[in-house]
GULUMDREN-745901 format. One record per residue (C-alpha): x, y, z; residue number from 0. Coordinates in steps of 0.25 Angstrom, whole numbers. Example, Ala and Ser with C-alpha at 12.3 -4.5 7.8 and 13.67 -1.06 7.14 Angstrom:
<rs>
{r {49 -18 31} 0}
{r {55 -4 29} 1}
</rs>
This chain:
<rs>
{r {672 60 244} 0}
{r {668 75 242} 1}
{r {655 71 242} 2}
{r {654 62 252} 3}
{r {660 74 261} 4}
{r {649 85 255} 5}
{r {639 76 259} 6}
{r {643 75 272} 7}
{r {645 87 275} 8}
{r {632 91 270} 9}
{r {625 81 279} 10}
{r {632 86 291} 11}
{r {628 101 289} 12}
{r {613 95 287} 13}
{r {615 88 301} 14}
{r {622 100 309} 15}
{r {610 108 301} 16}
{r {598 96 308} 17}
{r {603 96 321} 18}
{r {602 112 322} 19}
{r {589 112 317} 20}
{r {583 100 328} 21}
{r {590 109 338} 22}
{r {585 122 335} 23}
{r {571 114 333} 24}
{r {574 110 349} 25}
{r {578 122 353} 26}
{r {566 130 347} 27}
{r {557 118 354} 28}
{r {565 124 366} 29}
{r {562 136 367} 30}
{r {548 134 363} 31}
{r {545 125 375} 32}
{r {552 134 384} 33}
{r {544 146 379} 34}
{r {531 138 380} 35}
{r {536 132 395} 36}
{r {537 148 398} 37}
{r {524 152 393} 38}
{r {518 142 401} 39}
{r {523 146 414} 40}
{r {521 159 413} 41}
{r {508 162 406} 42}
{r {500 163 417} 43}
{r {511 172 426} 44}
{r {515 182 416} 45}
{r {505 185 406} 46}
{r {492 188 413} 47}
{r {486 195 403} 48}
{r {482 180 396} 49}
{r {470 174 401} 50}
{r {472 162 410} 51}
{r {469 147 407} 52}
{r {462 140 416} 53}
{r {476 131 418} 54}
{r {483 143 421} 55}
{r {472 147 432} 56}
{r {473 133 440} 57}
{r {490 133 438} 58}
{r {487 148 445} 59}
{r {479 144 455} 60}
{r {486 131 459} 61}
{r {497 139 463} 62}
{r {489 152 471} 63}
{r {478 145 477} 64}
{r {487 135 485} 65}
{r {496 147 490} 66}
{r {484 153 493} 67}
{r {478 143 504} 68}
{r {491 143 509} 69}
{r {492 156 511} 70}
{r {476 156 517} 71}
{r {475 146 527} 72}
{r {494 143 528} 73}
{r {494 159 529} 74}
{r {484 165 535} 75}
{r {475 154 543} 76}
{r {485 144 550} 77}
{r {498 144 555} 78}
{r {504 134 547} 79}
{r {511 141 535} 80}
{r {523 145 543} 81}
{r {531 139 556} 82}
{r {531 147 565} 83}
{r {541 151 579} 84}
{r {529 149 590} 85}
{r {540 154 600} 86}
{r {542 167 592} 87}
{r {531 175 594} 88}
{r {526 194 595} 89}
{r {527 197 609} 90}
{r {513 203 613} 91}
{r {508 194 603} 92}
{r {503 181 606} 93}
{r {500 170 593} 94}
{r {513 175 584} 95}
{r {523 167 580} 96}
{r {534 169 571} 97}
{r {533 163 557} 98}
{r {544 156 552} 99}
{r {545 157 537} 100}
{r {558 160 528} 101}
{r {549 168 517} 102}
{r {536 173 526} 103}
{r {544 181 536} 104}
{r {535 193 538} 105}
{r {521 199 534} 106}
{r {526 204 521} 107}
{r {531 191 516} 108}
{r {518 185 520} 109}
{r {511 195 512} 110}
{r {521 191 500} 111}
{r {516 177 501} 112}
{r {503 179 501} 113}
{r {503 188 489} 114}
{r {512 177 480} 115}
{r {497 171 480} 116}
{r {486 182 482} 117}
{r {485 198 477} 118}
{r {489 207 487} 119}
{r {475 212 487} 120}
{r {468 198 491} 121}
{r {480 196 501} 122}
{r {476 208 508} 123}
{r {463 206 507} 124}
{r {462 191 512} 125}
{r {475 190 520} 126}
{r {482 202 525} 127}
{r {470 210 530} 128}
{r {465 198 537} 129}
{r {477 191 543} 130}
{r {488 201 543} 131}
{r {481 214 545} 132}
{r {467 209 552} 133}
{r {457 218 558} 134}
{r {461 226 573} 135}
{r {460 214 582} 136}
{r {462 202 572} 137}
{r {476 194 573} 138}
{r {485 195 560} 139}
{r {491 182 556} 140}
{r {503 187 554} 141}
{r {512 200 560} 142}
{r {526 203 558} 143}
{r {535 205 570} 144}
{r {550 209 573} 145}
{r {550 207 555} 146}
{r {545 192 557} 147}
{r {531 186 554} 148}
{r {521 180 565} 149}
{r {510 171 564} 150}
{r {497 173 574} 151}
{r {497 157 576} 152}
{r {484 157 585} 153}
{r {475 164 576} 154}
{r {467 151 568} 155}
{r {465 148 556} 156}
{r {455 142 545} 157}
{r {458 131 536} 158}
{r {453 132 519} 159}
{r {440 125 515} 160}
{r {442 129 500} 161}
{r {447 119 490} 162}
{r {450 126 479} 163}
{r {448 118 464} 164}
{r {459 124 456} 165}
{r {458 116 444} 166}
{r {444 119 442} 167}
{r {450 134 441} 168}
{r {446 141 428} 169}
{r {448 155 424} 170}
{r {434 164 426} 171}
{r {441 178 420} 172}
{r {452 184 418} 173}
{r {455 200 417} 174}
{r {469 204 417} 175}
{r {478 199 429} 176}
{r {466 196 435} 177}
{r {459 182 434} 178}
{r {448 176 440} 179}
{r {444 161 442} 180}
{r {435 151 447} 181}
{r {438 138 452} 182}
{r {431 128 461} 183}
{r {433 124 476} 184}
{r {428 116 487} 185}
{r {426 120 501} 186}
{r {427 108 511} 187}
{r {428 100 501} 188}
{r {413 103 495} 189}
{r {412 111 482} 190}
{r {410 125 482} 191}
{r {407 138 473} 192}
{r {417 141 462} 193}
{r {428 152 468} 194}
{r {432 163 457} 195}
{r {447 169 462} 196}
{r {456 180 456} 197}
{r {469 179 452} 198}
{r {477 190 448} 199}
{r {491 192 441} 200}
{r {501 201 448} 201}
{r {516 202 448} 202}
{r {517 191 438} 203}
{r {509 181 446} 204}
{r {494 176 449} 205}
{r {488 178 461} 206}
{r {478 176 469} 207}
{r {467 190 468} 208}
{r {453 182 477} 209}
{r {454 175 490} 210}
{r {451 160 489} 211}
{r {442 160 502} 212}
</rs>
């Protein structure tokens, strides 16, 4: 009977011992795929010392190059991007209306969207200087009044010829937080030259550092 019991009792021990073993195995099988999970989502936001894949280009340019169109012909070239209040206008100043947008509110929250997609350096360049700060006798496309944000709605606009072919998007050099790259695009439709762009790592993100027209 002892026996019996001895037995037993070591088979028990030897099941408690297996199941702790297959759940440890599970749990280190865990962690791993958690870790790799994390790697992949961050290696091209954090650690912009390794060199680009071409993968990791095209995922970075899917996201920056639509913002961008948006951001030229939504922003800066129609009047569509934001509803508008045509019965609130600038006295004095006839073609501003005021914009009606719970985030973009003022200038400076326009600026702040504008660089979520492009370097402050471009922006200024392609955006500020020419549609917010214009040369003496040009119209900005957007002022501030009383703390709010108006749009000149009578200036026009232009549409965008350019299709850009991301997935043909391939890495040409990379130096730093700086990147360069070459991808193909159509312009109404027909093919045209290869474009090289810049992006450029800063605060923890890609953005864009070339101008796409």
């Amino acid at each position: 009977m002892k026996r019996i019991q001895t037995k037993l009792f070591l088979l028990l021990v030897l099941l408690v011992l297996l199941i702790g073993c297959v759940g440890c195995e599970m749990a280190s099988e865990k962690g791993d795929k958690e870790h790799n999970t994390e790697v992949t989502k961050t290696d091209t936001k954090v650690d912009s010392t390794v060199k680009l894949s071409d993968k990791e280009v095209k995922d970075i340019l899917n996201q920056l190059i639509p913002k961008a169109l948006n951001i030229h012909v939504g922003l800066f070239n129609t009047s569509n991007e934001f509803k508008v209040d045509e019965t609130k206008t600038i006295p004095g100043d006839v073609g501003y209306v005021l914009v009606l947008d719970e985030k973009v509110k003022t200038v400076a929250d326009l600026k702040k969207t504008v660089e979520e997609v492009f370097t402050k350096d471009i922006a200024q360049k392609v955006f500020y200087s020419r549609y917010l700060t214009p040369e003496k006798g040009d119209r900005p496309r957007y002022k501030d009044y009383d703390g709010k944000l108006y749009v000149d709605i009578e200036t026009g606009g232009r549409g965008w010829a350019t299709t850009f072919l991301i997935d043909s998007a391939k890495l040409k050099g990379q130096k730093g937080r700086v990147a360069e790259i070459e991808l193909n695009r159509t312009v109404l439709d027909d093919p045209a030259d290869p474009l090289t762009i810049k992006i450029e790592y800063v605060n923890g993100k890609w953005l864009l550092a070339s101008r796409l027209d």
